[in-house]
C-alpha positions as CSV (number, residue, x, y, z in Angstrom):
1,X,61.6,111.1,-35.0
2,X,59.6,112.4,-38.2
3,X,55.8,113.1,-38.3
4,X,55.4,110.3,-40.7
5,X,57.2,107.7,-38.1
6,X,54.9,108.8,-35.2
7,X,51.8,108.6,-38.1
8,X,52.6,105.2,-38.8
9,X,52.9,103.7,-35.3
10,X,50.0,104.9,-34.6
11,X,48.0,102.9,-37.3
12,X,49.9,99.8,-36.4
13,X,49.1,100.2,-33.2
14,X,45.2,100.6,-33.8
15,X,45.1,97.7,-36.0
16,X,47.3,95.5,-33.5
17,X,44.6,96.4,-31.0
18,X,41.6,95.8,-33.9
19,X,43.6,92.2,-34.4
20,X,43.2,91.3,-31.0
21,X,39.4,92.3,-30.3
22,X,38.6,89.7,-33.2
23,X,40.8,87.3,-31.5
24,X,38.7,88.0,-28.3
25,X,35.3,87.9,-30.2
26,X,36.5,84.6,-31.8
27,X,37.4,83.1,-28.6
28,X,34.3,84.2,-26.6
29,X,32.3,83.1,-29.6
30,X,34.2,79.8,-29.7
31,X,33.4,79.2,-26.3
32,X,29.9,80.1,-26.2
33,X,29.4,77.7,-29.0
34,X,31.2,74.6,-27.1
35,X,29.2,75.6,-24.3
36,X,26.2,75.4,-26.5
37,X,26.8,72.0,-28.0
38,X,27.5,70.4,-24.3
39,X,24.5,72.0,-23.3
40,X,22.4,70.4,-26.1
41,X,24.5,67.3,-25.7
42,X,23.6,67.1,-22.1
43,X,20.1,67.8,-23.3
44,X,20.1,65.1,-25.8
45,X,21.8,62.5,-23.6
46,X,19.3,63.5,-20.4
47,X,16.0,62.6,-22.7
48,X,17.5,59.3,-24.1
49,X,18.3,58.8,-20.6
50,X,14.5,59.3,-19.9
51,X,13.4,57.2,-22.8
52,X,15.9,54.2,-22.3
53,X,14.3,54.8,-18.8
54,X,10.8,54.4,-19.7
55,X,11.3,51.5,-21.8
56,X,13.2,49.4,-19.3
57,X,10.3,50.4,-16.6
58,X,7.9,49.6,-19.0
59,X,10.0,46.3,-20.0
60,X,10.6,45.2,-16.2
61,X,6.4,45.8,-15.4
62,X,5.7,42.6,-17.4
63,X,6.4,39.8,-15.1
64,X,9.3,37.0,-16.2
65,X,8.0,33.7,-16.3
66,X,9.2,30.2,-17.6
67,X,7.2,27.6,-19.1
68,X,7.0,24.0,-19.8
69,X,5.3,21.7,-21.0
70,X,3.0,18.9,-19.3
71,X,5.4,15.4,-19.6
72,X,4.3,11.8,-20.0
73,X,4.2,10.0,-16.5
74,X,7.0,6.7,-16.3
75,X,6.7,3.9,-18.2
76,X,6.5,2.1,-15.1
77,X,4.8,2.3,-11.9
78,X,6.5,1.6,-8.2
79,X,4.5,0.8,-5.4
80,X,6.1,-0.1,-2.0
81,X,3.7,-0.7,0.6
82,X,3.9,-2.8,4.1
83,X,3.1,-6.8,4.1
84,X,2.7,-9.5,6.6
85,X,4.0,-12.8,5.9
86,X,2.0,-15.8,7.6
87,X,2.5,-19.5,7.1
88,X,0.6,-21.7,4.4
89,X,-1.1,-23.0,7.7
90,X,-0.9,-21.9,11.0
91,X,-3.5,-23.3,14.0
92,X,-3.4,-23.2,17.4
93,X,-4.3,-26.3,19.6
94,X,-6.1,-26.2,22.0
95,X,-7.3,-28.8,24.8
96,X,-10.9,-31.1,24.0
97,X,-10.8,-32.3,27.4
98,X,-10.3,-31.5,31.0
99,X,-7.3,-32.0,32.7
100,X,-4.2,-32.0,34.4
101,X,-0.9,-31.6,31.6
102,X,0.9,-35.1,32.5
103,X,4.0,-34.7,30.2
104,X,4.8,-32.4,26.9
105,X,7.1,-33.5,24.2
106,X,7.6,-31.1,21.6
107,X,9.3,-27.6,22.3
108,X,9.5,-24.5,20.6
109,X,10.6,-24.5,17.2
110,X,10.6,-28.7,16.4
111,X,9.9,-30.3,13.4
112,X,6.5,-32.4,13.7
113,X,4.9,-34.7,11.1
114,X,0.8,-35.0,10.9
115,X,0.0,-37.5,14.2
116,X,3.0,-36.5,16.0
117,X,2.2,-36.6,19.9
118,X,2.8,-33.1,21.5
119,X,1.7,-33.8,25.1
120,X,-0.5,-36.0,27.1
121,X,-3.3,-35.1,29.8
122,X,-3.9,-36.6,32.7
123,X,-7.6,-37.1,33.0
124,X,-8.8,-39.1,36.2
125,X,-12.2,-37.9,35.5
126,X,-12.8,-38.6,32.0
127,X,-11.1,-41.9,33.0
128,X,-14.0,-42.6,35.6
129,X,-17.3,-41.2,33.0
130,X,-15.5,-44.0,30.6
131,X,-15.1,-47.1,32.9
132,X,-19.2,-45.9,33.5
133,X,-20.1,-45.7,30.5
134,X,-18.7,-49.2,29.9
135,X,-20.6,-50.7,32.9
136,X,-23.8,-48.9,31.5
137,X,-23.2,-50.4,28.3
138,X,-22.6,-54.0,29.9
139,X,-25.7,-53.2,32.1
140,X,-28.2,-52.1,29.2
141,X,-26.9,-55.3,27.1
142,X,-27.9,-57.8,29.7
143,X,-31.0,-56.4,30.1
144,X,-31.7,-56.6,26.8
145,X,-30.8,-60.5,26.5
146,X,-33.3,-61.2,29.4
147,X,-36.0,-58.9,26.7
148,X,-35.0,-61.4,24.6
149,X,-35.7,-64.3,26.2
150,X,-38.7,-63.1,27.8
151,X,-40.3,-61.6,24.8
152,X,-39.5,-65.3,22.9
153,X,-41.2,-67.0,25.9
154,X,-44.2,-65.0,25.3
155,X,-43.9,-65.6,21.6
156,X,-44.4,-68.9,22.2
157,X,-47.6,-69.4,24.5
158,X,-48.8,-66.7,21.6
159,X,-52.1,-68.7,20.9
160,X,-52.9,-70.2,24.0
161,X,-55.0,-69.6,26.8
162,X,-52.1,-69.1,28.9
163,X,-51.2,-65.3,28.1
164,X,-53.1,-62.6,26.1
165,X,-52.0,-61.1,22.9
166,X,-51.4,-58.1,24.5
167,X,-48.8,-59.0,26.7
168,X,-47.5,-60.9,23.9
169,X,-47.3,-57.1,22.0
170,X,-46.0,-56.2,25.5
171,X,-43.1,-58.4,26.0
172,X,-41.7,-58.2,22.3
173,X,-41.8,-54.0,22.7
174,X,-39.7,-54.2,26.3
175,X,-37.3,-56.3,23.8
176,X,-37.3,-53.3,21.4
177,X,-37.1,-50.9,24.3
178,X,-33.6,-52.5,25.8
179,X,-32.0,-52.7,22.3
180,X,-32.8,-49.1,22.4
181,X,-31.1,-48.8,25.2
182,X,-28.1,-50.6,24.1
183,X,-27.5,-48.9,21.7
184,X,-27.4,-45.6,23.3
185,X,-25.1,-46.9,26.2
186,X,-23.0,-48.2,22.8
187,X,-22.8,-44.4,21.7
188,X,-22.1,-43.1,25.2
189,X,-19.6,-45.6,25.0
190,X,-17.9,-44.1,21.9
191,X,-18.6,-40.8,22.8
192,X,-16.0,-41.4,26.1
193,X,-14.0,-43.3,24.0
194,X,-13.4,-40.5,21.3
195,X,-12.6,-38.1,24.2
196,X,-10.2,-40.3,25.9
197,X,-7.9,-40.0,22.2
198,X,-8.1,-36.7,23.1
199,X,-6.1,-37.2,25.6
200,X,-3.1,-36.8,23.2
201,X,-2.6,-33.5,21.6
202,X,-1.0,-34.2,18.0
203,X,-0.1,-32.1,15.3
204,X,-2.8,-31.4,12.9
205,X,-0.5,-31.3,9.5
206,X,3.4,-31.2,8.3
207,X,4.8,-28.1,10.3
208,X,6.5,-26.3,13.1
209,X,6.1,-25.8,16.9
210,X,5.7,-22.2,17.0
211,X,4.7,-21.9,20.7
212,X,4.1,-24.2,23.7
213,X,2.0,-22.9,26.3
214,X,1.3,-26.3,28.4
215,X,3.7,-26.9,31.1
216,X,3.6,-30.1,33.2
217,X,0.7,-29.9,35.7
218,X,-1.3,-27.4,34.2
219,X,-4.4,-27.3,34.2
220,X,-6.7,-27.3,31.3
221,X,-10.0,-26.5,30.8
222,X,-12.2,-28.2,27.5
223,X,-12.7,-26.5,24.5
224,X,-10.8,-23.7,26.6
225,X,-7.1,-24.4,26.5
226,X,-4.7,-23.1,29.2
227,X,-6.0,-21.0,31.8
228,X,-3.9,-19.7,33.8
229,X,-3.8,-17.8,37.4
230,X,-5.8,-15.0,35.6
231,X,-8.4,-16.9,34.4
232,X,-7.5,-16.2,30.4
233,X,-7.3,-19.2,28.2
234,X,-4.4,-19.5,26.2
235,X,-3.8,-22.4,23.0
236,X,-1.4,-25.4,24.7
237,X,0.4,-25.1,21.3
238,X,0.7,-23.8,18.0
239,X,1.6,-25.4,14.6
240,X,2.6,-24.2,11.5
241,X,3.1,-25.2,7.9
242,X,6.1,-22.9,6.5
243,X,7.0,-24.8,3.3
244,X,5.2,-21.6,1.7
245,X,4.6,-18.4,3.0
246,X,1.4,-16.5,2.3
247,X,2.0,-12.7,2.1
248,X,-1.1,-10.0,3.1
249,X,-1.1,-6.9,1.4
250,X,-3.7,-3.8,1.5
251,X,-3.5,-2.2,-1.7
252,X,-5.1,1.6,-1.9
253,X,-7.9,2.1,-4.3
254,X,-5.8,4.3,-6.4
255,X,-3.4,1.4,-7.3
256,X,-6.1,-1.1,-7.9
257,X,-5.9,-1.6,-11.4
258,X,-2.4,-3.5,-11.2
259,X,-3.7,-6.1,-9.6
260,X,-4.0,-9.0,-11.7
261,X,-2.8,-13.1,-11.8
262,X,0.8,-11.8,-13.5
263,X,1.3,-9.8,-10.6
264,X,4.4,-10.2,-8.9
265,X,6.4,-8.4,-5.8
266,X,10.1,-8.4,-4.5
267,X,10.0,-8.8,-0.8
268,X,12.3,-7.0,1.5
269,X,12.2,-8.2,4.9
270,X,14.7,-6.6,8.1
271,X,16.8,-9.2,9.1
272,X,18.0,-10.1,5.1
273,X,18.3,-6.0,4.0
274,X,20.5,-7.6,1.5
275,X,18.4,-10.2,-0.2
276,X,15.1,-10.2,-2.2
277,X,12.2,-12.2,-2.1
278,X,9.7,-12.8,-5.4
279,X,6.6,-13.3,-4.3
280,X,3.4,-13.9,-6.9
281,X,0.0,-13.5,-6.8
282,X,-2.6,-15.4,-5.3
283,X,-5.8,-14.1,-5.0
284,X,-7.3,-10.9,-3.9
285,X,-10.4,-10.0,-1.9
286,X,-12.2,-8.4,-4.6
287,X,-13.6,-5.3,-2.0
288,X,-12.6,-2.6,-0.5
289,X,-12.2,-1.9,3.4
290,X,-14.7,0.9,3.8
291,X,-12.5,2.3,6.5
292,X,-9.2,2.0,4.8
293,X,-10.2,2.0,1.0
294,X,-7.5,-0.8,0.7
295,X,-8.3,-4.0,-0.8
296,X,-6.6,-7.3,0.8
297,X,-4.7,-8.7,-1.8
298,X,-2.7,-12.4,-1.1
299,X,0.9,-13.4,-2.2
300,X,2.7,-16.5,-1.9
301,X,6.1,-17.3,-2.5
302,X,8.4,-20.5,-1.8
303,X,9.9,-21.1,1.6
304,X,11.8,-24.4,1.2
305,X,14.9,-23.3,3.4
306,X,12.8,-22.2,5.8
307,X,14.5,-18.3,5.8
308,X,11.5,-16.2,6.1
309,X,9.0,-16.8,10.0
310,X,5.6,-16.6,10.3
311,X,4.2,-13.2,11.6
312,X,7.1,-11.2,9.9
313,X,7.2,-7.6,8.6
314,X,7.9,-6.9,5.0
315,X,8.0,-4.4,2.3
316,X,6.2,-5.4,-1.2
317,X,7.6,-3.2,-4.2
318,X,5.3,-3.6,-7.2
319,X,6.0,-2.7,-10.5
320,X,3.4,-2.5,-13.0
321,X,3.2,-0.4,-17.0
322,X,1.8,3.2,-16.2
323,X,-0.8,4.8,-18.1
324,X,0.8,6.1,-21.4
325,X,-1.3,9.1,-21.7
326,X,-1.1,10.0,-18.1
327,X,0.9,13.9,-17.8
328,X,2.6,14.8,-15.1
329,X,4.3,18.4,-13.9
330,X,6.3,19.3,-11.2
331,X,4.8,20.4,-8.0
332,X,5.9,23.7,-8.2
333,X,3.9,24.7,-11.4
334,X,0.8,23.5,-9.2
335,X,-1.3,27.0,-7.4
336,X,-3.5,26.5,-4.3
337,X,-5.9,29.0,-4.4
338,X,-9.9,29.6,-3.3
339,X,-11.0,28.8,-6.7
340,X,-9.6,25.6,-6.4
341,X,-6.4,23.7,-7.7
342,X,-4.9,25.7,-10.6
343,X,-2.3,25.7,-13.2
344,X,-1.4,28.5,-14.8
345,X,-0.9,28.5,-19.1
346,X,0.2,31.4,-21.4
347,X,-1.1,31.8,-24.5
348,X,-0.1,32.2,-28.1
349,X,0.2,36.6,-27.2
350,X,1.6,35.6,-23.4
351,X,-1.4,36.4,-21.5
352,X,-2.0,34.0,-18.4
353,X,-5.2,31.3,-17.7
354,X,-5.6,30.2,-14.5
355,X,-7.6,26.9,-15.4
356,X,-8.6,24.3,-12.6
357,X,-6.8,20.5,-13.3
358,X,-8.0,17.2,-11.1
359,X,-4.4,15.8,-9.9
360,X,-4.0,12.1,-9.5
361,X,-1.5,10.5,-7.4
362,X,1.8,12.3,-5.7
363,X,5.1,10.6,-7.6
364,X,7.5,13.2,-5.0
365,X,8.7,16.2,-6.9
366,X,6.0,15.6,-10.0
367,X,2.2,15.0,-9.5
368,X,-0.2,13.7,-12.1
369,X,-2.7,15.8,-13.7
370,X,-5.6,13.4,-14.8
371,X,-7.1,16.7,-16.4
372,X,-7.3,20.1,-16.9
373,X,-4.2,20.5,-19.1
374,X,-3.2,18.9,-22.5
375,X,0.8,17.8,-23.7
376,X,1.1,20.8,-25.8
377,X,0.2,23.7,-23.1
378,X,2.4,25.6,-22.1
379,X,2.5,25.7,-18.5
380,X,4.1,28.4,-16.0
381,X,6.9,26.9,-14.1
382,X,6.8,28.0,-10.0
383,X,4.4,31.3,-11.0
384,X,4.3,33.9,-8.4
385,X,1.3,33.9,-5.6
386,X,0.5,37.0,-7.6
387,X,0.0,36.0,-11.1
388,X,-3.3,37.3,-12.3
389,X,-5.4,36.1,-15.0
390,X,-5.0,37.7,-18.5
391,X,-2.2,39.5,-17.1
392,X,0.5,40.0,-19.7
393,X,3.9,38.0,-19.3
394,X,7.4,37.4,-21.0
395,X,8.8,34.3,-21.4
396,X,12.5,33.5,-20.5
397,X,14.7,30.5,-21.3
398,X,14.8,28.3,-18.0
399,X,18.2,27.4,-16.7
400,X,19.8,24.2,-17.6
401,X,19.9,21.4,-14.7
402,X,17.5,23.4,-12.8
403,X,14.6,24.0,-14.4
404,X,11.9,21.1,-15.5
405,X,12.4,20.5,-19.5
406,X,10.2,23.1,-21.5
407,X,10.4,21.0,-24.7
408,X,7.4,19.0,-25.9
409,X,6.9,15.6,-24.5
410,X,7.4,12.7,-27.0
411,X,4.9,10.4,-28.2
412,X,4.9,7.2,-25.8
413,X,4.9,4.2,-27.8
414,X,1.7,1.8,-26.8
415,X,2.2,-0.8,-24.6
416,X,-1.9,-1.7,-24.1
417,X,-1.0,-5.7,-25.2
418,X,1.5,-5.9,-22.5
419,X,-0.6,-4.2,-19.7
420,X,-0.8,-6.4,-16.5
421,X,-3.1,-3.2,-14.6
422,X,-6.5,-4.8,-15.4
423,X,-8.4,-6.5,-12.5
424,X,-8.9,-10.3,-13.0
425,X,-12.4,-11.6,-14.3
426,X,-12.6,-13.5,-11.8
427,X,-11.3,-14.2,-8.1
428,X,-10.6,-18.0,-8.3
429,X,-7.4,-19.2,-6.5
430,X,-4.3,-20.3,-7.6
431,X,-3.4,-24.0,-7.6
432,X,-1.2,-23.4,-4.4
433,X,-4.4,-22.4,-2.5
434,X,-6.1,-25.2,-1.6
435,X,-2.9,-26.8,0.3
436,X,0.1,-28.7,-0.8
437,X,1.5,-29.0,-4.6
């Protein structure tokens, strides 16, 4: 091989090796300047990290609430409350004279008419005071015929020197003193004689034997009924007058207002769970019990078949037009705290209010709010025991079928004309209270 061969691998071979330094600069350089962008990469994505971060922990600070908005109460108002159904007339009889029970003739549950005879008593002693009385009475009348004749006798030597005027005066006041006499015998007379009716115990009216206490041979005591080995007096019967039935309610204070003369109740009573009864209003006491803060109020309704008993248990449902501006909110939006009973509202820039509200009366999962709030308010829906006031909020949607409705209540027409809730002037009875129609 030449010079010039050997000269000229040489410089191929120096720039084949100069070829492949740039190469390796090139590639070291290429890689250094990956590794520089996943470095700033990774620096970029690490603080965006750190900002998305902080906003989310700044975002999830501000406490999630829901609101609504107050809502008009019901239209109408149901009351149930307990009631006691008596008869038109109920009395119990009880023995005017002393005696022994000598037969009875009507038992429990039989249909008397006024006058009816329900038993007799045996009365040997009240017998004996009469037949005296009589004999008094025959007695004091014959003594006053013989005043008679005497004090004529008298009258007519009146003049004479036979007798003095003042037995005259004398004679013709005995005669005065025995009619006096008579007629008291006559009233002692009568007095027996009224007793001895007694003697029969009728039925005072129209009714039903609801009990019979008198058996044959007992004893009974005047004025005292029954008495029995115990000493306790007891009625011999008891009457009463079920073609209507009077019903007794005690209405709460709070529900006064529906009582009125249009008020009306459907009865429920245990032994018809399927039936209702319509009973309407009769009077009312006017005053409250100061113990119970209930005020008596009186029903009547029909009892022609003779379904419903005296002394029975029964359920009243009332229903009555509500107060169309009375609000209402569920019991959860309601806070118990030291300051008293709050609600919490957000304003227009979602801060909270704790404000205090007066609540009326508990309708189950609502309660009214007599004040406090107004309809347009929005109103924090079950807030947290740790709301505080002017603490900032956001405000989510609440869920559908869950949640109260968060729209704005709409305007209740006005049913004032048609309100029954206003207490009658006065507290005169219905016809049907006086007795019979």
């Amino acid at each position: 091989m030449t010079p010039e061969h050997d000269n000229t691998g040489g410089v191929d071979a120096k720039e084949k090796a100069a070829a492949a330094a740039r190469k390796r600069k090139m590639g070291f350089a290429i890689v250094a300047g990956v590794a520089g962008v996943l470095v700033i990469m990774g620096l970029v994505q690490r603080h965006s990290a750190y900002m998305q971060l902080a906003q989310e922990t700044a975002h999830d600070a501000v406490p999630v609430v829901q609101v609504i908005y107050p809502q008009p109460g019901p239209d109408e108002r149901e009351l149930s409350l307990p009631a006691n159904i008596a008869a038109w007339y109920q009395a119990p009889i009880y023995a005017q004279v002393s005696g022994y029970v000598k037969m009875w003739y009507k038992d429990f549950g039989a249909r008397v008419k006024a006058g009816d005879v329900l038993a007799e008593i045996d009365t040997p002693g009240l017998d004996a005071q009469y037949a005296a009385a009589k004999a008094n009475y025959n007695v004091a009348l014959a003594r006053y015929k013989l005043a008679q004749i005497t004090a004529r006798r008298w009258k007519a030597l009146q003049g004479t020197q036979a007798v003095s005027q003042q037995e005259v005066d004398v004679q013709a006041a005995n005669a005065e003193a025995e009619k006096a006499q008579v007629e008291a015998a006559q009233h002692d007379v009568e007095r027996y004689a009224a007793l001895e009716a007694f003697k029969k115990i009728v039925a005072p009216f129209d009714g039903i034997v609801t009990s019979r206490m008198a058996d044959v041979g007992d004893y009974v005591n005047a004025g005292r009924g029954d008495v029995d080995s115990r000493g306790n007096a007891t009625e011999l019967f008891s009457v009463a007058d079920v073609h209507a039935m009077r019903v007794f309610v005690a209405v709460p204070q709070d529900y006064a207002d529906i009582i009125s003369p249009r008020l009306q109740a459907n009865l429920i009573v245990p032994q018809y769970p399927e039936r209702t009864f319509k009973a309407r209003y009769l009077a009312t006491a006017s005053a409250f019990n100061p113990n119970t803060r209930t005020v008596t109020t009186e029903l009547v309704l029909d009892n022609k078949g003779g379904e419903l008993w005296p002394n029975s248990y029964a359920t009243a449902t009332f229903r009555a037009p509500a107060d169309p501006d009375q609000l209402i909110l569920p019991e959860g939006a309601i806070v118990f705290r030291q300051e008293g009973t709050q609600v919490a509202l957000v304003d227009d820039s979602n801060h909270v209010h704790l404000v205090n509200v007066a609540l009326g009366r508990d309708l189950g999962t609502t309660v009214e709010v007599q004040r406090g709030v107004k309809k347009t308010d929005r109103v924090i829906n079950n807030p947290s025991a740790g709301l505080l006031d002017g603490q900032l909020v956001r405000i989510v949607k609440g869920t559908p079928g869950y949640n109260a409705p968060s729209v704005l209540p709409k305007k209740t027409p006005d049913t004032s004309k048609d309100d029954t809730r206003a207490m009658p002037e006065d507290n005169r009875a219905m016809p049907e209270a006086g007795g019979r129609q």
